[in-house]
N, C-alpha and C positions, 0 to 999 in steps of 0.2 A: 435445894434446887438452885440452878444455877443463874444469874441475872441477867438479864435481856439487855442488851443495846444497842442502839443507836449511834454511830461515831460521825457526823458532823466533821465536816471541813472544805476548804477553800479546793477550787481548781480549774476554772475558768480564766483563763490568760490568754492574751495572744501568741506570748512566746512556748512554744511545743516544749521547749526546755525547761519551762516553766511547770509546766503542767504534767510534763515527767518526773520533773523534781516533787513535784507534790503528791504523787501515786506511790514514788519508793518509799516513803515517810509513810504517807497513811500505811498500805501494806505492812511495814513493817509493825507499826504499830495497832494495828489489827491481829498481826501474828503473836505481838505481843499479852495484848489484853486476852486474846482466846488461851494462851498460854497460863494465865492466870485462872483459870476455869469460867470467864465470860463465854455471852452467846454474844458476839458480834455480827452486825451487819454493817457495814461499809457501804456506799452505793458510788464513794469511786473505785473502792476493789473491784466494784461489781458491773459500773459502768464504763472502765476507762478500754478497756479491749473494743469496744464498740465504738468508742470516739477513735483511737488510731482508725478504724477502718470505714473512716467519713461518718460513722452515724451521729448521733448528737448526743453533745459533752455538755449543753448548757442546763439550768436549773430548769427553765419552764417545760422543753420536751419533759422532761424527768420527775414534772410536780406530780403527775395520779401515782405513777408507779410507789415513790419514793415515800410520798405520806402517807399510802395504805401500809409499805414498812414499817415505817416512825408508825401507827398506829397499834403496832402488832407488839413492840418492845415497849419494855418495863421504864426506859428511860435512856433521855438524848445527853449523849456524851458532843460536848464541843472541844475540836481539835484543835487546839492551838498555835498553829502554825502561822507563820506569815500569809497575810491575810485574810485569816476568816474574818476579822473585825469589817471588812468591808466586802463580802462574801453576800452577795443575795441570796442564796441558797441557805447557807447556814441561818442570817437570821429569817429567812420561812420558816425555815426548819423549829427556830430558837420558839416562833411565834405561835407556831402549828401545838408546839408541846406547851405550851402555857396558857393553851387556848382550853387544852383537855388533863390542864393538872397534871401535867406526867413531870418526872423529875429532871432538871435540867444540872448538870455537871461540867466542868472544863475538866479537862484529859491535858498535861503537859506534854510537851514530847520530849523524848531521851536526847543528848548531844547526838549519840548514831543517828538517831529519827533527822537531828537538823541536818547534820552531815547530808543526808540523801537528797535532800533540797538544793543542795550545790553542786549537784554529781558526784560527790566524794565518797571513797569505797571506806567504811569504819573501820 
């Protein structure tokens, strides 16, 4: 059976460019780990099309939805990317899963994955 997760990561910025660079990283590394036979859930694959189109990008709109998620998976993957260390979302997220014993993991990202954080095509 295949393992359930959680991928955790930063994306609250003010710079748009910022926050697009942190979408093509996740994504990609979403594509990745399902690739590896994980069940990924992402909730900025899954929210960012709704933040382009004014709805809301931040962690608090996003707390019920996002932790009945994290509630459903086997275990929270933290992304590593520049700035989850200072990411409110991430450590809710980090606290919510250690609040209910679920397994907490760091996910590095690939040089491609950083690449997409700077606009750069791999």
């Amino acid at each position: 059976m295949s393992r359930s997760i959680y991928l955790a990561s930063p994306y609250s910025d003010p710079d748009a460019a910022v926050r697009q660079g942190r979408y093509e990283a996740v994504f990609a590394a979403t594509r990745r780990l399902m690739a590896e036979g994980l069940i990924v859930f992402s909730p900025i694959v899954y929210s960012h099309q709704f933040a382009l189109l004014d709805g809301p990008g931040d962690w608090e709109s996003w707390r019920e939805f996002d932790t009945h998620m994290l509630r459903e998976m086997q275990q929270l993957s933290i992304y590593t990317i520049p700035g989850w260390e200072d990411s409110v979302g991430v450590w809710a997220e980090r606290t919510f899963a250690q609040k209910f014993a679920m397994a907490v993991r760091y996910e590095l990202p690939t040089d491609a994955e950083l690449a997409l954080l700077k606009g750069e095509t791999p």
